[in-house]
C-alpha positions as CSV (number, residue, x, y, z in Angstrom):
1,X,-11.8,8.5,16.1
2,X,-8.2,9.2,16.7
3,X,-5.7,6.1,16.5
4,X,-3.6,5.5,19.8
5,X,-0.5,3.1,19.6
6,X,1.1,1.6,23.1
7,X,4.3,0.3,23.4
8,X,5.7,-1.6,26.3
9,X,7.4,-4.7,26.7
10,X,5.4,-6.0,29.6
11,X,2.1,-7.9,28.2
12,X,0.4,-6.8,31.4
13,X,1.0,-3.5,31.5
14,X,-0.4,-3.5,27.4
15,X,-3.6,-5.5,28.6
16,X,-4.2,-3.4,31.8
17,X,-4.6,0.3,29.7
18,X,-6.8,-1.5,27.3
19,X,-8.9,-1.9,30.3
20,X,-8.3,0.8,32.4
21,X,-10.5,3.6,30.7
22,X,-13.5,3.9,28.3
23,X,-11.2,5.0,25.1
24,X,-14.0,4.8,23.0
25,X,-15.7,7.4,25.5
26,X,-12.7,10.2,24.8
27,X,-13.1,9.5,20.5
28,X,-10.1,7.2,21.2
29,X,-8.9,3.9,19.3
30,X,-6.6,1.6,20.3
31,X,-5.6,0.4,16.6
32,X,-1.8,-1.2,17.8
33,X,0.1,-2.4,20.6
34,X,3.5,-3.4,20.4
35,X,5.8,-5.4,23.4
36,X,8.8,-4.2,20.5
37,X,10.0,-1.2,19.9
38,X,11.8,-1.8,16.6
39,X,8.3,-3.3,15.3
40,X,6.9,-0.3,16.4
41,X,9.0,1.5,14.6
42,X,7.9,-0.3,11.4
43,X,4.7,-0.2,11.9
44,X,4.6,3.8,12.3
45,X,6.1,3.8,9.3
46,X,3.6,2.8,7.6
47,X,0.7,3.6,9.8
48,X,-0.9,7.6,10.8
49,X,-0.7,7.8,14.6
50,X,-2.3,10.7,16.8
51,X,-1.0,9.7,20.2
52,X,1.5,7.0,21.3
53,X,2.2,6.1,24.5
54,X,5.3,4.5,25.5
55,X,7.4,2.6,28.3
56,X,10.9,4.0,28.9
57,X,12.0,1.0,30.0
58,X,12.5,-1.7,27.4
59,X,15.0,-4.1,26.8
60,X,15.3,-4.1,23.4
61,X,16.0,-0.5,23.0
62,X,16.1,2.2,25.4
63,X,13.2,4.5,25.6
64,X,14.7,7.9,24.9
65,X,15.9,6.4,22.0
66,X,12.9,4.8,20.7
67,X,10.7,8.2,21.2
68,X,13.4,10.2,19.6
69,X,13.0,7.3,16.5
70,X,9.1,8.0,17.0
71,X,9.0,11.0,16.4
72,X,11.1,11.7,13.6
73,X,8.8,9.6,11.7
74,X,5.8,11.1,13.2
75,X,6.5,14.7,14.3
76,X,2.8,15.7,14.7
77,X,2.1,12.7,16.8
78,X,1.6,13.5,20.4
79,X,3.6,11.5,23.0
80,X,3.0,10.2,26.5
81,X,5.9,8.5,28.2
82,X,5.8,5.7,31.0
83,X,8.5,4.5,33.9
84,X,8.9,3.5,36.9
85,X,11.9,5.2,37.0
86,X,12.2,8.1,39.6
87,X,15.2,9.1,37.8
88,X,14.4,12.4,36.3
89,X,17.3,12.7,34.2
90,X,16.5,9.5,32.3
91,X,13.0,10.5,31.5
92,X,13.9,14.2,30.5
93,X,14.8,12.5,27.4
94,X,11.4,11.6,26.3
95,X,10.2,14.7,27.5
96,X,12.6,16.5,25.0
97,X,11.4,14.9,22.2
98,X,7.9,16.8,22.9
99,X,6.4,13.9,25.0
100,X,3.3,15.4,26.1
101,X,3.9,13.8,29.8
102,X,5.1,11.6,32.4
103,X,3.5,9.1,33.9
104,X,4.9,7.2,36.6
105,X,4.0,3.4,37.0
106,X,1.4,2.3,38.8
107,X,-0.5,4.7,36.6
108,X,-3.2,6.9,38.2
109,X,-6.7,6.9,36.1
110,X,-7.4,10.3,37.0
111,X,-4.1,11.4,35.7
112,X,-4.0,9.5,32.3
113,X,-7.6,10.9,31.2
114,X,-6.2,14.7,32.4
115,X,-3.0,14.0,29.7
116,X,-5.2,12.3,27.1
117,X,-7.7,15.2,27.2
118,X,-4.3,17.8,27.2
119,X,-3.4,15.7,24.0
120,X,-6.6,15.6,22.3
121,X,-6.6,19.4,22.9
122,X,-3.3,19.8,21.5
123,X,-4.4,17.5,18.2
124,X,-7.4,19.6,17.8
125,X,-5.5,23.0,17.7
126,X,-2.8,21.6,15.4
127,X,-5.9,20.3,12.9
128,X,-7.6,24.1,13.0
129,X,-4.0,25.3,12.1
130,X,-3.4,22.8,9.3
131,X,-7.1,23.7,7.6
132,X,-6.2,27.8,8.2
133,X,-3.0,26.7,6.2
134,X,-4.7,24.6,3.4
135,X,-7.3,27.3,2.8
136,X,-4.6,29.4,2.4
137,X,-2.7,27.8,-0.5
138,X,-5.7,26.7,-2.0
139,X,-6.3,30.7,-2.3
140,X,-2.8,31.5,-3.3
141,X,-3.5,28.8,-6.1
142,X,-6.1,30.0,-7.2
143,X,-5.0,33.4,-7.8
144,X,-2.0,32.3,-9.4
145,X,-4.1,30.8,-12.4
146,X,-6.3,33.2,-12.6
147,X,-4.5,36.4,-12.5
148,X,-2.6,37.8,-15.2
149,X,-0.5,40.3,-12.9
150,X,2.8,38.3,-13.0
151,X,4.3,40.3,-10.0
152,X,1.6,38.7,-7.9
153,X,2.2,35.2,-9.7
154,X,5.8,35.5,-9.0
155,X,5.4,36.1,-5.4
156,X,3.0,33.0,-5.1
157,X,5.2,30.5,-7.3
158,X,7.9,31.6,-4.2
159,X,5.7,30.9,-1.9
160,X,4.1,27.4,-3.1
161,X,8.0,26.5,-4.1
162,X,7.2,26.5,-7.5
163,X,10.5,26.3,-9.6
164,X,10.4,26.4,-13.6
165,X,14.4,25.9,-14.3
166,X,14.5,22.2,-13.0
167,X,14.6,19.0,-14.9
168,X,11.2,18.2,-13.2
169,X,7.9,19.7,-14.9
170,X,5.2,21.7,-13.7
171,X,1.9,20.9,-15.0
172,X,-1.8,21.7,-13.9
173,X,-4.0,18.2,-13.3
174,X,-8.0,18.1,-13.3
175,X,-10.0,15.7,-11.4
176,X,-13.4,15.5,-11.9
177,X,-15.9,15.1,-8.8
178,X,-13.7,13.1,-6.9
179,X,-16.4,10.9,-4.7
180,X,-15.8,11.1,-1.5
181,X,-13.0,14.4,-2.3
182,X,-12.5,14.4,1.2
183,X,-10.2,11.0,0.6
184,X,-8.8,13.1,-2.7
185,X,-7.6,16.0,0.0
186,X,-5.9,13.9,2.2
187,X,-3.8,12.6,-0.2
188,X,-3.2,15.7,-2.2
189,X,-2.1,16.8,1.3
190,X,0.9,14.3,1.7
191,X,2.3,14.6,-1.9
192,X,5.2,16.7,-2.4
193,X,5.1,17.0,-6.0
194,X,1.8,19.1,-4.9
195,X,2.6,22.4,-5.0
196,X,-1.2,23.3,-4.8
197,X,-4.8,22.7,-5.6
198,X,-8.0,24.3,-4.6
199,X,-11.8,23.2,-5.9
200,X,-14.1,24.8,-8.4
201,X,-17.0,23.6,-8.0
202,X,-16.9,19.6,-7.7
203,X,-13.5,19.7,-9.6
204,X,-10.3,20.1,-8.2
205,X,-7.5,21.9,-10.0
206,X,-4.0,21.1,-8.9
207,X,-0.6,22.4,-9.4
208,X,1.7,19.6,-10.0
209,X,5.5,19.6,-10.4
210,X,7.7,16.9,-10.9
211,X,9.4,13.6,-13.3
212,X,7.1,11.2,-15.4
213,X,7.6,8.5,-12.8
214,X,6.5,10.8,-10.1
215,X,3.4,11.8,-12.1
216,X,3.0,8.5,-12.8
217,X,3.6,7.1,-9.1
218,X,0.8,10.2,-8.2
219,X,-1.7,8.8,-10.8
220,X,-1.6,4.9,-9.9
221,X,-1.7,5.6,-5.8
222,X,-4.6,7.4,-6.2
223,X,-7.3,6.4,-4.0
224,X,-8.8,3.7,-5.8
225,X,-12.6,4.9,-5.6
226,X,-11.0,8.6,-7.2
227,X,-8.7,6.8,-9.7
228,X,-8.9,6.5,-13.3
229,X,-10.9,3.6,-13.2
230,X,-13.4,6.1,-11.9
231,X,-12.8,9.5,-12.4
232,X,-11.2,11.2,-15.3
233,X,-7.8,12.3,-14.8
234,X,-7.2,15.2,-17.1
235,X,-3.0,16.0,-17.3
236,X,-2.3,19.1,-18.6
237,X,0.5,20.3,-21.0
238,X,3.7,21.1,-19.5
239,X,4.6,24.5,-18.3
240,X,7.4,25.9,-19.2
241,X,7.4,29.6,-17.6
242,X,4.9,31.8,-15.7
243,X,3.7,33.4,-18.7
244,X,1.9,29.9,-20.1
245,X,-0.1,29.5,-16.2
246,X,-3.3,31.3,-16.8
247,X,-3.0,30.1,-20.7
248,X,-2.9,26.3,-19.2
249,X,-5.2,27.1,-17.0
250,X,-8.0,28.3,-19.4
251,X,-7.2,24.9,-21.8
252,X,-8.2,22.8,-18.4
253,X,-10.8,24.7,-17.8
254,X,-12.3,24.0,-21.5
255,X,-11.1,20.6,-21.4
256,X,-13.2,19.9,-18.4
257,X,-16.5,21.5,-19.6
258,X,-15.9,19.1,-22.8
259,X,-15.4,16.1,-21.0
260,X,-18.9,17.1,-19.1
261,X,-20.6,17.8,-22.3
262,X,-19.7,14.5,-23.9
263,X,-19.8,12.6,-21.4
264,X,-16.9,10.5,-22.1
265,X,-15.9,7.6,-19.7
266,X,-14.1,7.8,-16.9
267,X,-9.9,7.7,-17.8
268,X,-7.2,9.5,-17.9
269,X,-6.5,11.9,-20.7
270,X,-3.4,13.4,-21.6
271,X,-3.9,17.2,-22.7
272,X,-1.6,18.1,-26.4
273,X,0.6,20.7,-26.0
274,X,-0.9,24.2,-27.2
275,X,-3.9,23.2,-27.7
276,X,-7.4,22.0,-25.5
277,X,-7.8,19.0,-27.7
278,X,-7.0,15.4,-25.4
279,X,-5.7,12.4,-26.7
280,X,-8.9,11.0,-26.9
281,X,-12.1,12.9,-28.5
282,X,-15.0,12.0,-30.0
283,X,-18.1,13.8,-31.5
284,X,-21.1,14.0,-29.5
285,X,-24.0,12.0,-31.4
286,X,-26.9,13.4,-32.5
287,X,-29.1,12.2,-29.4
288,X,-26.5,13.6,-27.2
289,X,-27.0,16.6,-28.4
290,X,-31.0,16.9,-28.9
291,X,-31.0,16.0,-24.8
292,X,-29.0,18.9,-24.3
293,X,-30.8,21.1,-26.4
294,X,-34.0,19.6,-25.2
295,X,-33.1,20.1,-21.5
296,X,-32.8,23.8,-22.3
297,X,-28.9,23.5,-21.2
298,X,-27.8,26.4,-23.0
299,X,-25.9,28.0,-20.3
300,X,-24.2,25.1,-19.4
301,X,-23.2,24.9,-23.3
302,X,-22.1,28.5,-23.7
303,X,-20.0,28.0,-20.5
304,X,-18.5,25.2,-22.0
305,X,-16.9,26.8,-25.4
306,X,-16.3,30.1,-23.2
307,X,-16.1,28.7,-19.5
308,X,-16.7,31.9,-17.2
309,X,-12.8,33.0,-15.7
């Protein structure tokens, strides 16, 4: 369902498109409506909007202002400004700031379900876009850990905005079989210190740069069904230039077919420098082991001292 927000300082008005259409019937939801603007304001702040819909007229602040405010916050959010105002030059302003229409008070049905369906076209294009673009730099990272041409690598650090010369600190991350991942995506997604991540398998792999507190921030707002208290966290070693990626990269990849064979509890573990050994280890016991063997899991096992590249 996509989230719709309305904003109007008349209760009547706010009461009367609640009514006036079968939202539900478009894949619509009225999550919010606001009689202030500045509370508005607030609570997009906080709050993922797809359309907003919005009086020009309001006391408390004008309206071109309000939708210029609006959308800075949210620039992907569509917009769909309403006045009784035949003053064209007044409403321009909203329309400016990428308001998807104009709808002039008393609205027409007819004509609100023709701009909602425009928006909901507009949201659906935007969304094919965004996936062309994530499948993109989910290729592009994987490439650049798993080539060792370092012209290539160089053009895709560029690309991703990887920088190695900063105080921050690049680092590769493994999450293992992140349930649901499609909550892991979404937040991968809106984290700058995310350069990149792409999935192998049930794992993700992901391309982080940034401080301690930043890695640390990234770790604890997790969502909390994929955090630590779930899934393993696996932090890699720092990475100092492009020649230690694919090196990195190949300790992760070990790390995370030894975490599978032991079995060990969900928790973050913090990879040591140079080596694929983790904070924490322990030896696998000897029923552990006679399962494995028993199960006739001696692929799995190979892959796991020599995981495939």
């Amino acid at each position: 369902m996509r989230k719709v927000m309305l904003v109007d300082d008349e209760y009547m008005l706010l009461r009367g498109l609640k009514l006036l259409i079968d939202w539900e019937s478009l894949g619509l939801e009225i999550v919010n409506t606001e009689q202030n603007p500045s509370l508005a304001l607030k609570y997009l702040q906080d709050n993922d909007i797809d359309i907003l819909i919005s009086d020009m007229n309001m006391p408390e602040m004008p309206g071109p202002e309000f939708v210029a405010a609006a959308k800075k916050i949210q620039p992907a959010m569509e917009l769909i400004v309403i006045s009784g105002y035949s003053d064209f030059d007044y409403v321009r302003a909203g329309l400016q700031q990428n308001a998807v229409n104009y709808l002039r008070k008393p609205i027409d049905t007819d004509e609100l379900l023709a701009t909602l369906r425009g928006a909901l076209d507009r949201l659906q294009a935007q969304q094919q876009q965004h996936q062309i673009a994530s499948l993109a730099i989910q290729t592009q990272t994987r490439t650049l850990l798993t080539t060792d041409r370092e012209p290539e690598q160089l053009q895709i650090i560029q690309a991703l905005g990887i920088e190695f010369a900063t105080p921050t600190t690049v680092r590769l991350i493994g999450v293992l079989n992140p349930l649901p991942p499609k909550d892991l995506v979404n937040y991968l997604r809106v984290i700058k210190a995310v350069k990149g991540f792409y999935t192998e398998r049930e794992d993700f792999i992901i391309v982080f740069q940034g401080t301690t507190d930043q890695l640390n921030i990234f770790i604890n707002e997790a969502p909390h069904q994929i955090g630590v208290a779930h899934r393993p966290f696996l932090i890699g070693a720092p990475i100092k230039n492009v020649g230690q990626l694919r090196t990195r990269y190949i300790q992760l990849r070990r790390e995370i077919a030894r975490q599978y064979f032991f079995e060990t509890a969900s928790g973050l573990r913090m990879m040591l420098p140079d080596t694929q050994e983790s904070v924490s280890s322990t030896l696998p016991s000897y029923s552990e082991v006679k399962k494995a063997l028993d199960g006739h899991r001696f692929d799995w096992i190979f892959n796991m001292v020599n995981p495939p590249i």
